[in-house]
N, C-alpha and C positions, 0 to 999 in steps of 0.2 A: 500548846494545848496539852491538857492532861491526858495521861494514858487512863486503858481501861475498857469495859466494856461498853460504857457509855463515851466515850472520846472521839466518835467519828465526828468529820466537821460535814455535817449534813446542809451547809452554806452553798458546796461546789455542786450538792447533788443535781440534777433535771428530776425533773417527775419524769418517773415510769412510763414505758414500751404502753401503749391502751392494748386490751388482751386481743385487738384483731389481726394483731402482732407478734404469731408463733417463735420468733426471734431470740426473746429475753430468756435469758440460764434460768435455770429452777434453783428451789432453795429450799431444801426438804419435801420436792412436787410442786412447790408453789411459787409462782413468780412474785418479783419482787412489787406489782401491781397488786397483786392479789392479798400477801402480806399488811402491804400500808392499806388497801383499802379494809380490812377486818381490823386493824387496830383502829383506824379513824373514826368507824362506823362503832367500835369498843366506847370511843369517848363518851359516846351519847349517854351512857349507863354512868349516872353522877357516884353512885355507889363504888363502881369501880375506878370513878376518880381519885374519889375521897380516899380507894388503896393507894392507888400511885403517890398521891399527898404524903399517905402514912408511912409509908418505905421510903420519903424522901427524893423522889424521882422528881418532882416538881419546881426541888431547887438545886437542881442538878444542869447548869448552864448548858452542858452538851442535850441533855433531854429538851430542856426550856426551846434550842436552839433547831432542834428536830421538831417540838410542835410548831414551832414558826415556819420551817421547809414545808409543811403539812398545808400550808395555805393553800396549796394548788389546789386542791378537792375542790373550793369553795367558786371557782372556775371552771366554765366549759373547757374541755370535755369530760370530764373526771367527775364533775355534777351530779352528772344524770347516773352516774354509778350509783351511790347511795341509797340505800332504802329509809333512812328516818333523816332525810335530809334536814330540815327544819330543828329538831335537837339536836344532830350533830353539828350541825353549823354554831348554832349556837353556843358550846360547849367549846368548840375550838376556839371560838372568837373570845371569850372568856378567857380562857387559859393562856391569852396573849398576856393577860390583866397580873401584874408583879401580886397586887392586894388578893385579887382571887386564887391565885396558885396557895396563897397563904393559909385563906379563911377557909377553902376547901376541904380542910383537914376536920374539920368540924361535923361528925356525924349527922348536927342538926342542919346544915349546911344543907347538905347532902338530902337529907329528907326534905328540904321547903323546898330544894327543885324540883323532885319525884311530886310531891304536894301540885307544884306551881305545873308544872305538865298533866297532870292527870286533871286538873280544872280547865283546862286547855283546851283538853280535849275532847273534855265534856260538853263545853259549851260551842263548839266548834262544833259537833252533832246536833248541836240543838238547833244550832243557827241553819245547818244542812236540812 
């Protein structure tokens, strides 16, 4: 495996200590629970995809291999952590996708999901 700061084999990891679990080392104050859940919950925001796309992080097999570790979220007990569960779920399960890591990179990309959410959720009220 390549060195680097992106080179950990995030393969061997377990998902994270759940925080009712004083236990787990900190890592700048912040446990390593707390960390992956702000960046998972980061995904939801297509814009800030479309940067990772643009620096390249997308095709970077040790990152690719870190969103795939990332599946745990999408399981109890780590679930119910999430506050936009519904678009970050969806955003993860995407970035599984070889084609959509690709076409990401596309501003307009980017904007017809912000588009495709925001009619969502409009008519999601309406229906309420």
């Amino acid at each position: 495996m390549e060195s680097g700061p992106m080179s950990v084999d995030s393969s061997a990891l377990e998902p994270p200590a759940l925080p009712e679990s004083a236990s787990e080392p900190t890592h700048g104050g912040f446990s390593r629970f707390e960390l992956e859940l702000e960046f998972v919950q980061s995904l939801a925001n297509p814009q800030y995809v479309n940067y990772l796309a643009s620096r390249k992080f997308l095709t970077n097999p040790s990152f690719i291999a870190y969103l795939d570790y990332l599946q745990y979220w999408t399981r109890p007990p780590y679930l119910k952590y999430l506050t936009y569960p519904t678009a970050t779920l969806r955003m993860l399960e995407l970035l599984q996708q070889d084609k959509f890591r690709q076409d990401i990179i596309s501003p307009d990309l980017a904007q017809a999901i912000i588009a495709e959410g925001m009619r969502a959720a409009v008519e999601w009220h309406r229906e309420g």
